[in-house]
BALO-181817 format. One record per residue (C-alpha): residue number from 1; x, y, z; chain. Coordinates in Angstrom, 3 decimals, always signed. Each point is the difference from the previous one (the first is absolute). Layout:
REM residues N
  nr        X        Y        Z kette
 NUM        X        Y        Z     A
...
//
This chain:
REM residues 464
  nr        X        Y        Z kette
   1  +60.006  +73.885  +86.904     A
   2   +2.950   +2.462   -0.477     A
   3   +1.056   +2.153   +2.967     A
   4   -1.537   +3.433   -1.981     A
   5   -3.242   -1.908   -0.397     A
   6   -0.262   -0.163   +3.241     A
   7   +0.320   +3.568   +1.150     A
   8   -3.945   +2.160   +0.295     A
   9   +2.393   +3.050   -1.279     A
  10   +0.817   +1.192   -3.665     A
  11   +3.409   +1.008   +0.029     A
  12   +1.160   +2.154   -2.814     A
  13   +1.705   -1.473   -3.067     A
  14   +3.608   +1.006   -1.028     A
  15   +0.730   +0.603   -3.862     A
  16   +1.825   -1.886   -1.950     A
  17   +3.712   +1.553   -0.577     A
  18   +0.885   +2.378   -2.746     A
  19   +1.332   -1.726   -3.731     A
  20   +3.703   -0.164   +0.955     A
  21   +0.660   +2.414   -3.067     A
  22   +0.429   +4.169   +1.047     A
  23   +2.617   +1.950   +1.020     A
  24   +0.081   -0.828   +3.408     A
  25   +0.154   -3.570   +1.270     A
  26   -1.541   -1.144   +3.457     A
  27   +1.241   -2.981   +1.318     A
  28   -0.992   -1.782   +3.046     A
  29   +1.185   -3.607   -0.894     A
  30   +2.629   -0.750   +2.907     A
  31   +0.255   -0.468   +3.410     A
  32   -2.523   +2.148   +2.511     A
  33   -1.427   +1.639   -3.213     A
  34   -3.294   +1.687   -0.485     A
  35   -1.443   +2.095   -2.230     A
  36   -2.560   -0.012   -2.928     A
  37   +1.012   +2.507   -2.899     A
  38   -3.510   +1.236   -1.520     A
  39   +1.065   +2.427   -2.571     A
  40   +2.782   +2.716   -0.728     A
  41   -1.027   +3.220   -1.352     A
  42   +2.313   +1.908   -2.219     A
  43   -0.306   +3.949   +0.576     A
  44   +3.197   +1.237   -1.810     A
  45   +3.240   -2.034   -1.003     A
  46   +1.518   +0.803   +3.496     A
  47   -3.083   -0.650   +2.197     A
  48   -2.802   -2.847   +0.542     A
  49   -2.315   -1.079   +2.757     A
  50   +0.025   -3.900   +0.942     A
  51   -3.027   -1.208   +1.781     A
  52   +0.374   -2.996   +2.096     A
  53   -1.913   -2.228   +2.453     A
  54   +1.065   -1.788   +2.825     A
  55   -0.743   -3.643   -0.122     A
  56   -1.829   -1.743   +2.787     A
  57   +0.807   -3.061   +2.379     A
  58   -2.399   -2.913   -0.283     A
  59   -3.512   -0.043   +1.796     A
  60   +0.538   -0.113   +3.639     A
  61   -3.054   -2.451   +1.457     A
  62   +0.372   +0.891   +3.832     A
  63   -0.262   +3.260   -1.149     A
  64   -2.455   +0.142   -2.655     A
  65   +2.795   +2.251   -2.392     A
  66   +2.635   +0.439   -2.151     A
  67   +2.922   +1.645   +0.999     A
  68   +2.015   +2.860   -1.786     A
  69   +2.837   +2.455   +0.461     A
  70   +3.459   -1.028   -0.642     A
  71   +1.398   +0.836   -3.215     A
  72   +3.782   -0.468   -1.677     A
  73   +0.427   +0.681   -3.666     A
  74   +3.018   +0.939   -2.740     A
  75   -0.372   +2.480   -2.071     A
  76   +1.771   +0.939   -3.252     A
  77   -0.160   +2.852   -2.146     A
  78   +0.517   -1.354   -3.734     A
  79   +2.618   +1.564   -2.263     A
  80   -2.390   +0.948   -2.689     A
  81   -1.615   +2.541   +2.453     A
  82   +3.085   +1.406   +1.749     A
  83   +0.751   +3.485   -1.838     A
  84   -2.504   -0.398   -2.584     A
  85   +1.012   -1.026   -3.705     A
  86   +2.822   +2.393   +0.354     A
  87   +1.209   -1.319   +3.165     A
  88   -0.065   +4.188   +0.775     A
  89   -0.497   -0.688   +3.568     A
  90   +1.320   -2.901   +2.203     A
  91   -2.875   -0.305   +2.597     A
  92   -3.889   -1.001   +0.524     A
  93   -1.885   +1.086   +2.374     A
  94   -2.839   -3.010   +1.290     A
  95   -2.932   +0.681   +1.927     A
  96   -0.880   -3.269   +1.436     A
  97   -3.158   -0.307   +1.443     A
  98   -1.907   -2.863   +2.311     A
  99   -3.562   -0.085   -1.601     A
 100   -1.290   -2.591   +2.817     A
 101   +1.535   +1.900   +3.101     A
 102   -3.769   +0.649   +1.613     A
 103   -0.463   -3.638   -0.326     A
 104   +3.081   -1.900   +1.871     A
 105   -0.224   -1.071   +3.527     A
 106   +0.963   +3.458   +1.736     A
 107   -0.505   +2.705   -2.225     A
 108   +0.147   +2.192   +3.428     A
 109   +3.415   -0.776   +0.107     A
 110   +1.027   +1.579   -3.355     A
 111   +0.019   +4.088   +1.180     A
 112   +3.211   +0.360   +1.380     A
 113   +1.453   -2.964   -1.964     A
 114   +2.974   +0.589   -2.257     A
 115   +1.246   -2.903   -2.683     A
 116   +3.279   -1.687   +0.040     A
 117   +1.922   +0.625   -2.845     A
 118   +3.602   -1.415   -1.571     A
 119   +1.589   +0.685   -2.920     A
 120   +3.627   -1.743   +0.640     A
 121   -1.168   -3.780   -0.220     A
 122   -1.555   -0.249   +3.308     A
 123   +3.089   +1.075   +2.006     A
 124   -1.440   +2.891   +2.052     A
 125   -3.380   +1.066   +0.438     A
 126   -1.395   +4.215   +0.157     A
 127   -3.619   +1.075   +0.199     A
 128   -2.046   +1.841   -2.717     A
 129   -1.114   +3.138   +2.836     A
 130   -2.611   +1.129   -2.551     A
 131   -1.979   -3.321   +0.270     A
 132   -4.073   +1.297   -0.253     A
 133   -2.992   -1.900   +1.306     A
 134   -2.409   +1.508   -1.711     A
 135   -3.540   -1.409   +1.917     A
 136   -2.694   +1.576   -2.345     A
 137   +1.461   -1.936   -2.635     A
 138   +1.378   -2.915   +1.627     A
 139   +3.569   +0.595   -1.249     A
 140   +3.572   -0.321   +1.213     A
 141   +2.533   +2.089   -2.223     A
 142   +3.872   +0.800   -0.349     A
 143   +1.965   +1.042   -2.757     A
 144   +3.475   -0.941   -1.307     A
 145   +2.585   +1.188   -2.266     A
 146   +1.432   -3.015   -1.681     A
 147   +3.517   +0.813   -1.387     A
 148   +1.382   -1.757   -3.172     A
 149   +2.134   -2.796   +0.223     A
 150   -0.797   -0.185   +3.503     A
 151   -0.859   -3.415   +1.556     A
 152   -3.800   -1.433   +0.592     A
 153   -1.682   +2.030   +2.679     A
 154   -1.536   -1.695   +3.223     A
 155   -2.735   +1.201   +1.721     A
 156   -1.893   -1.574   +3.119     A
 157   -1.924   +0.814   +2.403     A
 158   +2.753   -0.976   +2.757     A
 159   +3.772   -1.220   -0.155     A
 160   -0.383   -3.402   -1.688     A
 161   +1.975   -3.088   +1.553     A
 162   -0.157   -3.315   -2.042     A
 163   +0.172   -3.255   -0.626     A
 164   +3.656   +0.151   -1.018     A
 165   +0.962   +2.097   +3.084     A
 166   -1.482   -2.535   +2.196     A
 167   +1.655   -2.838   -0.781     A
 168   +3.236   +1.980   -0.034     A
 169   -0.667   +0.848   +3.496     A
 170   -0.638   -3.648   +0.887     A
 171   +2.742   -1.241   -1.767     A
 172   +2.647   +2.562   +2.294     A
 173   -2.019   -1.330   +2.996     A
 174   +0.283   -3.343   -0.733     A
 175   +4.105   -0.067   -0.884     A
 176   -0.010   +2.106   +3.249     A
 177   +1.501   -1.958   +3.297     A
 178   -2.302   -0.596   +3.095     A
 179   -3.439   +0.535   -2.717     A
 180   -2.059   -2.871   -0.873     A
 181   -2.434   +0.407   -2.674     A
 182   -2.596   -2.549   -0.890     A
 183   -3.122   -0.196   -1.824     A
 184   -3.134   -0.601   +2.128     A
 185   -2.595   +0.021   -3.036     A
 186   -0.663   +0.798   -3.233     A
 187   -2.913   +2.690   -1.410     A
 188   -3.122   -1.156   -2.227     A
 189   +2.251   +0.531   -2.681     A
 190   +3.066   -2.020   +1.362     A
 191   +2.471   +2.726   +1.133     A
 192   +1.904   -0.342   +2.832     A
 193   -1.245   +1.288   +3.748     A
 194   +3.395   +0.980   +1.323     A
 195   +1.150   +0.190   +3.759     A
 196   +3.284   +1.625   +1.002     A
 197   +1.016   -1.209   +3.778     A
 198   +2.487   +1.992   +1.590     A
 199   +1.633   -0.191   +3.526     A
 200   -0.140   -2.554   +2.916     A
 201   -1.863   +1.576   +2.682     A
 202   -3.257   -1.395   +1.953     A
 203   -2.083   +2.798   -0.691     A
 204   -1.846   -0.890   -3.351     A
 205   -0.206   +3.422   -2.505     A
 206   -2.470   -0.264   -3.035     A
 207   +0.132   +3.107   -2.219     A
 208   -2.403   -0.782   -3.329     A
 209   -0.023   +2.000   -3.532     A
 210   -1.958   +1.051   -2.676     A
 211   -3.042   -2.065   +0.293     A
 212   -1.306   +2.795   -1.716     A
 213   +2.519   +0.021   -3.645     A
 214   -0.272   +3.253   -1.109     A
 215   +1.063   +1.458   +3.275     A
 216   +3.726   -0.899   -0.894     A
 217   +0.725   +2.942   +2.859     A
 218   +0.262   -3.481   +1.991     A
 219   +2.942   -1.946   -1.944     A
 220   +1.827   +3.101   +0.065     A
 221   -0.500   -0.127   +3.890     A
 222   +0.636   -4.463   -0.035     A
 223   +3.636   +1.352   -1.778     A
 224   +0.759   +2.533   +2.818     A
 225   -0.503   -2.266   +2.250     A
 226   +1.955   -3.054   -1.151     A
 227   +2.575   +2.114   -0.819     A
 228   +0.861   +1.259   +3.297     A
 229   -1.294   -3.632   +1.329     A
 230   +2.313   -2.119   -2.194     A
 231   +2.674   +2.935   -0.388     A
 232   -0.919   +0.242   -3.792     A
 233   +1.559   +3.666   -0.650     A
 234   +2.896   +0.317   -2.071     A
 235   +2.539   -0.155   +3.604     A
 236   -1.694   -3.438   +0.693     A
 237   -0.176   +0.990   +3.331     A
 238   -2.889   -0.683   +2.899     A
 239   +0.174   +2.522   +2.407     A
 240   -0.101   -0.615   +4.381     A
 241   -3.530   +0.652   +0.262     A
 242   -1.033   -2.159   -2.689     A
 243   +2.733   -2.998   +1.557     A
 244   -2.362   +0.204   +3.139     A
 245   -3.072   +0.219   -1.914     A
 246   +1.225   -3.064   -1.846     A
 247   +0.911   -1.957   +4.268     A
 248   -3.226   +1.474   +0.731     A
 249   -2.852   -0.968   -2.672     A
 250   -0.157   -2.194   -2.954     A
 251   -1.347   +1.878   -2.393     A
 252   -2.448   -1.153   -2.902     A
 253   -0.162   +1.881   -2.770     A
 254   -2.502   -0.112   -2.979     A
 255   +1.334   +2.063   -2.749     A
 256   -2.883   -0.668   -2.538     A
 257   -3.356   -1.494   +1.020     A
 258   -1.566   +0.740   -3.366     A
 259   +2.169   -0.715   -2.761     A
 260   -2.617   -0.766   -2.557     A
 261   -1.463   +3.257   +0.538     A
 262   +3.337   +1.753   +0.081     A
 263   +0.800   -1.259   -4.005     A
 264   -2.925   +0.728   -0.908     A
 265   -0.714   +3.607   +0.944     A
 266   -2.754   -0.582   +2.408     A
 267   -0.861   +2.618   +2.800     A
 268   -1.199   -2.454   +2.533     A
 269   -0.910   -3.413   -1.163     A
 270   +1.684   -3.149   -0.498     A
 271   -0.529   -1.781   -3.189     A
 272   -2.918   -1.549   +0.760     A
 273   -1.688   +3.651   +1.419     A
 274   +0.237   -0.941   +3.465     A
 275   +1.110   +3.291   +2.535     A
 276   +2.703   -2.014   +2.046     A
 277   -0.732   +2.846   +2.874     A
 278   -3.091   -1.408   +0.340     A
 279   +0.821   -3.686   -0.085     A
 280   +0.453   -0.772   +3.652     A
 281   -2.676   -1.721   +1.110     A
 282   -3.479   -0.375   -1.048     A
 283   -2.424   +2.358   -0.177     A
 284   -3.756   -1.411   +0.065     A
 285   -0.202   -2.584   -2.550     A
 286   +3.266   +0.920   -2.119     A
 287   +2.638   -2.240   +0.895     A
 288   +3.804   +1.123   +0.319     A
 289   +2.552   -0.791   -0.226     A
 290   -0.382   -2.644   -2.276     A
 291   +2.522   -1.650   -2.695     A
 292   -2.364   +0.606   -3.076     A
 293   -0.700   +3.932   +0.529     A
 294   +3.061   +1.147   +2.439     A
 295   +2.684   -2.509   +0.299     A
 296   +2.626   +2.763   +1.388     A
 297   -1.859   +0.942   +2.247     A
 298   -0.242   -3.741   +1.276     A
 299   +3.126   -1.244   -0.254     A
 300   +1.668   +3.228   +2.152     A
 301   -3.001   -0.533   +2.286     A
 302   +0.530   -3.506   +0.447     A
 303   +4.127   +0.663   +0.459     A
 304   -0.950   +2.541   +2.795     A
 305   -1.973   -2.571   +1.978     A
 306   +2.933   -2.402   +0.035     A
 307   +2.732   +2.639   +1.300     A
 308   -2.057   +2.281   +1.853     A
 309   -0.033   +3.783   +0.006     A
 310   +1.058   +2.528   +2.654     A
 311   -0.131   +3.419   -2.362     A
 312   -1.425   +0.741   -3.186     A
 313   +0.166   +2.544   -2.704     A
 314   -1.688   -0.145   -3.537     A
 315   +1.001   +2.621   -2.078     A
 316   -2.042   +1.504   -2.444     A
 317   -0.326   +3.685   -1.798     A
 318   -3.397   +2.748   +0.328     A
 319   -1.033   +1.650   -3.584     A
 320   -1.261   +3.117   +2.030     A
 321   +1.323   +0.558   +3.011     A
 322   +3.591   +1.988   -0.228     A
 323   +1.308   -1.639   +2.944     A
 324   +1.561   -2.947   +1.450     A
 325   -1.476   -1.693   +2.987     A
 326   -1.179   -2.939   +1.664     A
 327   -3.447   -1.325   +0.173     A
 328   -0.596   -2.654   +3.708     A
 329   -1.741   -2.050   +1.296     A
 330   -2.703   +1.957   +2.163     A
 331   -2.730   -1.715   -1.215     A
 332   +1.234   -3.358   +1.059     A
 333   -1.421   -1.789   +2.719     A
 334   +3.383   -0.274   +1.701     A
 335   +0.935   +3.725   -0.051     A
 336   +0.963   +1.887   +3.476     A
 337   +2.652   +0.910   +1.951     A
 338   +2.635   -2.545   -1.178     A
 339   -0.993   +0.454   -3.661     A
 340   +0.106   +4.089   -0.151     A
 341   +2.766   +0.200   +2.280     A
 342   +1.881   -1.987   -2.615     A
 343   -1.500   +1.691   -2.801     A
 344   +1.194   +3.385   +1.300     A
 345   +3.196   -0.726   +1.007     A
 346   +0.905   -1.812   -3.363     A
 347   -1.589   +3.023   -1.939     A
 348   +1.899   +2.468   +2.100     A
 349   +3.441   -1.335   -0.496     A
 350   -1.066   -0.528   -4.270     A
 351   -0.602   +4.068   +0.340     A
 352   +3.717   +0.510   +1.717     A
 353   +1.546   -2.625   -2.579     A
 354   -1.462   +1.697   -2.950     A
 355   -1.424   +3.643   -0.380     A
 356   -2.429   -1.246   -2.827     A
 357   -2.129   -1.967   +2.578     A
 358   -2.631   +1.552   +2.020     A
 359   -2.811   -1.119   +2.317     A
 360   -2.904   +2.604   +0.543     A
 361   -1.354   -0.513   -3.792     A
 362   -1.276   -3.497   -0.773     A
 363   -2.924   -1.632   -1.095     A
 364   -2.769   +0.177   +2.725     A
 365   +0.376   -2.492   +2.535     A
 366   -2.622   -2.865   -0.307     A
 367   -2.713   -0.296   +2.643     A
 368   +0.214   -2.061   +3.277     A
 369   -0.127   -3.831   -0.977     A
 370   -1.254   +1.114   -3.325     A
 371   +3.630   -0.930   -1.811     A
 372   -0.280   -1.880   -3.687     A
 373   +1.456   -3.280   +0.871     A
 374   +1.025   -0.573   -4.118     A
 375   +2.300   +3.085   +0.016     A
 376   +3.648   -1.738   +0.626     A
 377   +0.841   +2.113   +2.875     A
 378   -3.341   -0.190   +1.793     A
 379   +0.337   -4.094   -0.551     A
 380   +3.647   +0.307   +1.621     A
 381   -0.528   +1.932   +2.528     A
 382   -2.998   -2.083   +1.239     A
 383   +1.630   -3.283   -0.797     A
 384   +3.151   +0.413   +1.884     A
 385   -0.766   +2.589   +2.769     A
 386   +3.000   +2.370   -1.199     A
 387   +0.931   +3.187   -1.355     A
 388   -1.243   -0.116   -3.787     A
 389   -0.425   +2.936   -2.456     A
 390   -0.775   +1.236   -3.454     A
 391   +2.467   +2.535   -1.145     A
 392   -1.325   +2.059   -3.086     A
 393   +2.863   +2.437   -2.006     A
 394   -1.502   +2.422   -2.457     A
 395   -0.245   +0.465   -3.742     A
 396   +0.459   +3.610   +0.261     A
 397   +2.335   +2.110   +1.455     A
 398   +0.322   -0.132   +3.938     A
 399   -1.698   +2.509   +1.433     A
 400   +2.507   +0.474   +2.651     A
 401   +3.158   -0.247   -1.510     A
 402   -0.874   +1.689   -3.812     A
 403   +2.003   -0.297   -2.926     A
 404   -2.159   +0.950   -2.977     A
 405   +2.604   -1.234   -2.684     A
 406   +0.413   -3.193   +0.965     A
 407   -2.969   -0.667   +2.079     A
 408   +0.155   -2.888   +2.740     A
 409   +2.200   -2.406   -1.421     A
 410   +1.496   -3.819   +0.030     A
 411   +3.098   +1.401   +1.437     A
 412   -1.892   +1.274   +2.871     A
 413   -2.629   -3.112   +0.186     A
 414   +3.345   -2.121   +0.260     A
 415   +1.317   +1.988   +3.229     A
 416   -3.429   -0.467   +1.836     A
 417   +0.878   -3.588   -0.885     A
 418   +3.376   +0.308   +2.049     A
 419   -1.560   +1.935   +2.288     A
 420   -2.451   -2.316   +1.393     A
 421   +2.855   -1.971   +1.530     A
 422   +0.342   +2.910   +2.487     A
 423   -3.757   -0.199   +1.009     A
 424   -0.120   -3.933   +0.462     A
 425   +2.974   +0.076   +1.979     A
 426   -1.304   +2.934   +2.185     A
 427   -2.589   -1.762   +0.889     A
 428   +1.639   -3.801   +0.182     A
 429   +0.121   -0.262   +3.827     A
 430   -3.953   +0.548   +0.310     A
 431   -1.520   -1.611   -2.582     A
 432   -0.895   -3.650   +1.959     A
 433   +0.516   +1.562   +3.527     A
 434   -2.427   -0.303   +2.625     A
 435   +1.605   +3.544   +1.970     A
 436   -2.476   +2.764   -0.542     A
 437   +2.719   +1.817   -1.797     A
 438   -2.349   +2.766   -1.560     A
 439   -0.107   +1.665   +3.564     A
 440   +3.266   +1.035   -0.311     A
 441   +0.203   +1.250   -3.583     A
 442   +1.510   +3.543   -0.694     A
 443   -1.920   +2.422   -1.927     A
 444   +0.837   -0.597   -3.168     A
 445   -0.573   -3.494   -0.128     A
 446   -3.364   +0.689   +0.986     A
 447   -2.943   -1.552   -2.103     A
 448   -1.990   +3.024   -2.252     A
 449   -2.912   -1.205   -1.052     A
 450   -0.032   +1.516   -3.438     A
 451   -2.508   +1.711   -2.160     A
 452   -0.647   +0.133   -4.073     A
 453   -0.045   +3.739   +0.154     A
 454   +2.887   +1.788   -0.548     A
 455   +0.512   +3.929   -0.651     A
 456   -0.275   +0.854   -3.418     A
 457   -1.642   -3.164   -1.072     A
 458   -3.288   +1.753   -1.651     A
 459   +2.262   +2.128   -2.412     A
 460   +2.460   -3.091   -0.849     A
 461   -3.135   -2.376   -0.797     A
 462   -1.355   +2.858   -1.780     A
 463   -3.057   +0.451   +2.108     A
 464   +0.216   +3.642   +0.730     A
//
């Protein structure tokens, strides 16, 4: 029995692609890409409408559903069409339009939502500002004004990071002094599980990303980080805090927990549909983690268990929400004092480090004892007694630092990476003591328990 056999839903069906002939070509056929082209219509020899579909993950069987969102396509404008038969003008205007958007995994978290666009071979990334959700017809829209003999355009729905760009960053880890960098598993499709170990100290650091691939917000963070870690910048230079992060914690880093997912343009699942984020442990009669269905998820698991954990981070990004925050542990049986002392204090120094952090805006806490023990931070949290969060980065611009052009960013996901050093080592003198520390915490280390509310949230989600 296939795994869609299986599932008591219908799921929709997504069309087959356009005939490659036209005069604009869609591709999707590399790295991270996604898109189905449906059909181009032609309205005048300098303007057409593409309609596209986003592709979906495979079936999901905890979850009973297929997974969609991510998409990362090339677009170019033929010659034929560029000026008309008299080449009288030397640009196109394009209209591209997401036919499925009602139908993807969040469609609440299109208003507000602007695309990523590039038109210099992927070197720098803007934002179309005009991007419309249209919900009565289940649409996402922007248009674009493609210039003659300009490269392919790139459009995504966030900053791509790829294949290639990984294993450059590996590589500069690995030919870096003091780094090790070994391979602890492979995925169901035989990539490598990478993990980057950094520093000497007896506190033992475990920062995981992108379980989820197409939240690539958290590779661009996994390069901040080992670049102020491993002194990766173009001075090759570690700076003092960092040297005592490095005598204080060894740090294990994760760059890529889903690497399967990540070529092939998947919003959430590895290659065999399995959500990694929900691969901790079992839950009821679904077994995980388990080599046949989640083998990263095992093998990092399994490595954790040998060299213990004493802090935790697994950083992901949030399709709706416009901020960056942290998501705890309060619905693990082992939360109290200790747990949101440490929890404050580490998310009060992140805020001082780094004005795009915030803590009163989060997802809403989970209930007393009522934590899901298969979501990675839950599972560490519990399973080691220490400070362990989920740190989500948006897709959209960040609410509380704006910059409509260029939205939030990989640049900016990167310095949260750098930035977290600040927090752990804030907090490294508490995190195994038995003092009750949290009495004597100044204000704004303080724990806020936060709230999904935030001012102006109605008119952003396009509820008002």
């Amino acid at each position: 029995m296939s795994a869609l056999s299986k599932s008591k839903k219908s799921f929709p069906k997504i069309p087959a692609p356009a005939p490659l002939s036209g005069p604009v070509a869609i591709s999707s056929n590399f790295c991270g890409g996604n898109i189905v082209h449906v059909k181009t219509v032609v309205d005048s020899p300098t303007k057409c409408r593409v309609e596209l579909h986003v592709d979906q993950d495979p079936y999901t069987e905890l979850e009973d559903t297929i997974h969609s969102q991510w998409f990362y396509f090339k677009s170019n404008v033929m010659d034929p069409i560029l000026g008309g038969p008299d080449k009288a003008s030397a640009e196109v205007t394009v209209d591209y339009v997401i036919t499925n958007a009602n139908r993807v995994a969040y469609p609440s978290a299109w208003p507000g939502s602007s695309v990523c666009v590039s038109v210099n071979g992927k070197k720098s990334w803007e934002r179309k500002t005009k991007t419309d959700y249209n919900k009565e017809e289940g649409t996402l829209s922007w248009q674009h004004v493609h210039r003659q003999y300009e490269e392919g355009t790139y459009f995504s729905f966030f900053e791509p990071y790829t294949l290639d760009r990984h294993i450059d960053l590996v590589d500069r880890c690995r030919a870096t002094r003091g780094v090790n960098v070994s391979v602890i598993g492979r995925s169901l499709e035989n990539r490598h599980i990478e993990l980057i170990t950094v520093g000497n100290g007896p506190l033992h650091c475990w920062i995981n990303h992108r379980q989820h691939p197409g939240e690539t917000q958290a590779e661009f963070f996994a390069e901040g980080l080992l670049t102020r870690l491993c002194g990766l910048d173009d001075f090759g230079a570690v700076d003092g805090l960092t040297h005592k992060a490095r005598e204080a914690f060894t740090f294990y880093i994760v760059p890529n927990m889903n690497p399967d997912g990540s070529a092939h343009g998947y919003l959430r699942c590895n290659a065999g549909g399995a959500n990694l984020n929900r691969e901790w442990a079992d839950t009821g009669d679904y077994k995980a983690p388990t080599l046949e269905r989640s083998p990263e998820v095992y093998y990092v698991l399994k490595k954790m268990d040998v060299v213990g954990v004493d802090c935790f981070a697994d950083i992901h990004g949030d399709e709706e929400m416009p901020f960056n925050f942290i998501a705890g542990a309060e619905g693990c049986t082992n939360w109290g004092p200790r747990l949101r002392g440490l929890q404050g204090a580490f998310l009060g120094a992140y805020c001082r480090a780094n004005s795009d952090m915030q803590k009163e805006v989060s997802y809403d806490p989970e209930d007393p004892n009522g934590a899901n023990m298969a979501v990675c931070s839950n599972q560490i949290a519990s399973r080691f007694d220490c400070l362990g969060i989920t740190l989500e980065m948006p897709y959209k611009d960040c609410y509380t630092c704006p910059d409509p052009e260029r939205g939030f960013t990989g640049g900016r996901c990167a310095r949260l990476g750098m930035n977290i050093v600040d927090a752990f080592m804030h907090v490294k003198d508490w995190l195994r003591t038995e003092e009750p520390f949290w009495d004597d915490l100044g204000a704004d280390d303080q724990y806020v328990r936060p709230k999904e509310e935030w001012e102006g949230k109605a008119t952003m989600m396009g509820q008002e």
